[in-house]
C-alpha positions in Angstrom: 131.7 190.1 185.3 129.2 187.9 185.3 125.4 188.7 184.5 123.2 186.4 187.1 123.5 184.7 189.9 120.9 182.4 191.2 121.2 182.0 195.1 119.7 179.1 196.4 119.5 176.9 199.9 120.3 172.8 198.5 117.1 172.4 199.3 115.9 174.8 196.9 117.3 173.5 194.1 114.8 172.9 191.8 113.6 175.2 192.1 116.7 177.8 191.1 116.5 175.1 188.0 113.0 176.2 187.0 114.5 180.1 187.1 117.3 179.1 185.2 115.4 177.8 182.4 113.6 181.3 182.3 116.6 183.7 183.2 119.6 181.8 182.4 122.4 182.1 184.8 124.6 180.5 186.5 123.3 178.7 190.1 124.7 179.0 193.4 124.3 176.8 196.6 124.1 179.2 199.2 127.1 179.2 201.7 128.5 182.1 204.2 130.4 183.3 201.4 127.8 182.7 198.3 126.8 186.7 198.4 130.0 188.0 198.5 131.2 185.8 195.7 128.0 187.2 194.1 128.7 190.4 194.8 132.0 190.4 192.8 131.4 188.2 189.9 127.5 189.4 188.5 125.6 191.8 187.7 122.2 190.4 188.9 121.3 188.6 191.7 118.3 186.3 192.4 118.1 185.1 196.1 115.9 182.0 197.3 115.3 182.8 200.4 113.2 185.3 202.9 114.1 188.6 202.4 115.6 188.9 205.9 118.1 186.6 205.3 119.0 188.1 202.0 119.5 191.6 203.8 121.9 190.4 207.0 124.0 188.8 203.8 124.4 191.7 201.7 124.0 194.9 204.4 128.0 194.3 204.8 128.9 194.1 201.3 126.8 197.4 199.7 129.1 199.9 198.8 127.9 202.1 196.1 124.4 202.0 194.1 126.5 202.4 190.6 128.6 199.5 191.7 126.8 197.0 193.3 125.0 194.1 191.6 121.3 194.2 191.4 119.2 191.7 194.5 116.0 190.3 193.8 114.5 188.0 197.1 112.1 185.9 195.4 110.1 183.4 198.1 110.4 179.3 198.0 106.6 179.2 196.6 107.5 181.6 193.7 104.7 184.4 194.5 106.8 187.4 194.7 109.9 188.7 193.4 111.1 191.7 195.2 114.2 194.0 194.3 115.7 195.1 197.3 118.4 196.3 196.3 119.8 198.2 192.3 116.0 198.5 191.4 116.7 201.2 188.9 120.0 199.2 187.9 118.2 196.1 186.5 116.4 194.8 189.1 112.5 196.3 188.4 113.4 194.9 185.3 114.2 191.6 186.9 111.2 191.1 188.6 109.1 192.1 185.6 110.6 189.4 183.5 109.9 186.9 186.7 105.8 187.9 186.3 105.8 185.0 183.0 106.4 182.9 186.0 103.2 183.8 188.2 105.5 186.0 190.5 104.5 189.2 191.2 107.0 192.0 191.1 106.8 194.5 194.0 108.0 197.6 193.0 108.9 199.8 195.5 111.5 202.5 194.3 109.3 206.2 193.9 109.9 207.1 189.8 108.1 203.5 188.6 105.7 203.4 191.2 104.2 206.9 190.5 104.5 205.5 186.8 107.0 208.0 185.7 110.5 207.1 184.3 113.4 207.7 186.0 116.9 209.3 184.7 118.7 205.9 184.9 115.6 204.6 182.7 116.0 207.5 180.4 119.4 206.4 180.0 118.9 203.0 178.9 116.3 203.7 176.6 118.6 206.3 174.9 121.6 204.3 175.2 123.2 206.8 177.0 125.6 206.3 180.2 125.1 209.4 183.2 128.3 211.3 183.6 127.3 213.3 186.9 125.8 210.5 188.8 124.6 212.6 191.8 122.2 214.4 190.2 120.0 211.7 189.3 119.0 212.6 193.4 117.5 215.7 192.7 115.8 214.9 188.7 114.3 211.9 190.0 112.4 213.7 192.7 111.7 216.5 189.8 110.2 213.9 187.6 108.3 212.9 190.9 106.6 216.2 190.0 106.2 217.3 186.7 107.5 215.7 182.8 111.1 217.2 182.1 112.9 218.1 178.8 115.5 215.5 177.5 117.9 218.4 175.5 120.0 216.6 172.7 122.6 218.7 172.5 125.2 219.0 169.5 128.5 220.0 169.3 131.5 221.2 169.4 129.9 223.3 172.0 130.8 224.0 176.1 127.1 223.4 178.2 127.5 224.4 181.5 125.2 222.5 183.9 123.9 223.0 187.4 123.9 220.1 190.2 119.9 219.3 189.1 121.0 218.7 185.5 121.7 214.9 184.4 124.3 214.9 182.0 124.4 211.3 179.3 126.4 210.7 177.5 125.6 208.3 174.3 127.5 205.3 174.7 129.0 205.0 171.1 131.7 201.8 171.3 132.4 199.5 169.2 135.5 197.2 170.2 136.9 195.0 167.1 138.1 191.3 168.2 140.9 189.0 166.8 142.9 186.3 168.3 144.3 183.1 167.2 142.5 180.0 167.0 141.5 178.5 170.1 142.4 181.3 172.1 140.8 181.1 176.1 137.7 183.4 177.2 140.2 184.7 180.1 142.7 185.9 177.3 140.4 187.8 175.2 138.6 189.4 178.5 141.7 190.7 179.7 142.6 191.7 176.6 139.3 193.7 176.2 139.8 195.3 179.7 143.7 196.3 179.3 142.5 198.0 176.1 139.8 200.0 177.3 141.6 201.7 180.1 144.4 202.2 177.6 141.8 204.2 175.8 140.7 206.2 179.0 137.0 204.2 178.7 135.0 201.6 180.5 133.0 198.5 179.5 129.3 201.1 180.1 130.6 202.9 177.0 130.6 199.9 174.6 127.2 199.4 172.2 129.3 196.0 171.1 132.0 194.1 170.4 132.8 192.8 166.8 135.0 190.3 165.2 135.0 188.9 161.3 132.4 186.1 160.4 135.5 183.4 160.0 136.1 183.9 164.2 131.9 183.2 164.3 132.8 179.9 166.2 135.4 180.9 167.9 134.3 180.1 171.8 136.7 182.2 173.5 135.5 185.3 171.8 131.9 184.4 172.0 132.0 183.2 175.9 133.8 186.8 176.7 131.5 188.8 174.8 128.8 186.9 176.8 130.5 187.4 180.3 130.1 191.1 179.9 126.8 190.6 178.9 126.7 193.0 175.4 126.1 191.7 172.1 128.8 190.2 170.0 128.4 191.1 166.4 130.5 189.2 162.9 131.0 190.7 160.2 131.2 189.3 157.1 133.9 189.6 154.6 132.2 191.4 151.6 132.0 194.3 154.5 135.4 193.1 156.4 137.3 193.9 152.8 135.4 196.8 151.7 137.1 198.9 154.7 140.4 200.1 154.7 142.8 199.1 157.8 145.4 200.9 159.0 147.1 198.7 160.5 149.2 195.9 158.6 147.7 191.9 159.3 148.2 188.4 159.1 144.6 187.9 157.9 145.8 188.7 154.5 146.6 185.3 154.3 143.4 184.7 154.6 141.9 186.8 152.0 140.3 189.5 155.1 141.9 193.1 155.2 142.1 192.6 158.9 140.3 191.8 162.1 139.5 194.0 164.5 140.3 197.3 162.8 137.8 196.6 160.0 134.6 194.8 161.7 135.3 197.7 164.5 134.9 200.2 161.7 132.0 198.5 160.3 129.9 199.0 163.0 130.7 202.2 164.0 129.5 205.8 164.1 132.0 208.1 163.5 134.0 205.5 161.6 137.2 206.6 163.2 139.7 204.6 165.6 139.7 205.8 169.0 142.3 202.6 169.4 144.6 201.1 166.5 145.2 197.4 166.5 146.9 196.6 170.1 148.2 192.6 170.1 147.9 191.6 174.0 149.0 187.9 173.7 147.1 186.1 171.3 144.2 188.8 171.2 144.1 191.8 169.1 141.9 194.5 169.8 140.7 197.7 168.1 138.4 200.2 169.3 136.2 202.9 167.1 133.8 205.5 167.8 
């Protein structure tokens, strides 16, 4: 998935251009489908356009807050930027960012408004993913009110939890990269995908991906590191061959311990493999904790 969409009329152009420069992105001439095409490739959405048009576009397509992409309507004269839809999903955030511009965000959603932070903003901060999503409903609207504990909680222990209790979960990932040379951005991204459902995890629990500094040019790595928008991290070989790898590799032959098991390891917590070394194609991928 991508990260942003700009969605602008032809004759709007330009002006998409000028957000571009600020926001980076990729830009899309609006068509009939240009939202739904939106809707399943990014992450964020800026639309060009009045906000009316913007909602008939998108009311068809909104399935589920944790799901759908972000959708900020910002007007042709660039005063306002408006998130009217994922405000608490990255687009407040959005609009914020758009204010170097002139623009002025209008916030709307109740938690930033009333200057209190919300439990998907708690989240971020922490670096934290919420595992019962449904009861952000009730501690937002309790945060309305009154300041609330954050418990940080270790283990091994069982916490039983009522439905006005948000439950995060630190999101503690690191996923180790190989490939061979000149391997394609749509290789390594499937790759990455296959092997965190193998693992029983998702893309919201990764802090970032890793790879050895002799893949640091290596443009299919780097351009699917970038698609999921999380930072890419290399590793260099004092580090690489200081760390013990499990699993037998090729890179011997080029002086490196390994790949992905190592640069994985490097960066992680725990230090452990969640995933050994896995060889989809001409990707390798390792994932520790």
């Amino acid at each position: 998935m991508g990260e942003l969409a700009i969605i602008a009329f032809s004759r709007n152009i330009d002006i998409a251009k000028k957000l571009k420069d600020v926001t980076g992105g990729d830009i899309i001439e609006y068509s009939k489908d240009a939202f739904r095409l939106a809707f399943e490739e990014y992450r964020l959405i800026i639309a060009i356009m009045a906000t009316g048009i913007a909602v008939r576009n998108i009311a068809p397509l909104i399935c589920d807050k944790w799901k759908d992409p972000a959708v900020v309507v910002i007007d042709s004269g660039l005063n306002f930027a408006i998130p009217i839809l994922g405000g608490h999903h990255g687009g407040n955030e959005l609009a914020k960012k758009l204010a170097v511009m002139g623009m002025i965000p209008v916030i709307t959603t109740a938690t930033q408004v009333m200057g209190k932070e919300s439990v998907e903003g708690i989240a971020d901060s922490l670096g934290c993913r919420i595992i019962n999503r449904d009861s952000t409903k009730k501690v937002n609207l309790a945060l309305l009110e009154s300041e609330l504990e954050v418990l940080d909680i270790k283990g091994p222990k069982v916490v039983i939890v009522g439905d006005d209790v948000s439950v995060l979960k630190r999101k503690g990932l690191v996923v180790g990269i190989g490939a061979n040379r000149g391997v394609s951005k749509s290789e390594v991204i499937e790759a990455i995908n296959t092997a965190l459902l193998e693992s029983d995890a998702s893309i919201k629990d990764v802090n970032y991906f890793a790879s050895a500094m002799i893949k640091e040019n290596e443009k299919g790595i780097i351009d699917a590191a970038a698609s999921f928008a999380k930072e890419l991290r290399f590793v260099s070989h004092d580090v690489i061959n200081s760390i013990h790898a499990p699993t037998p590799s090729r890179a011997k032959n080029l002086g490196l311990n390994g790949v992905c098991e190592p640069a994985a390891l490097a960066l992680s917590e725990e230090k452990k493999l969640l995933l050994k070394k896995r060889i989809y194609g001409n990707v390798t991928i390792a994932i520790a904790r």
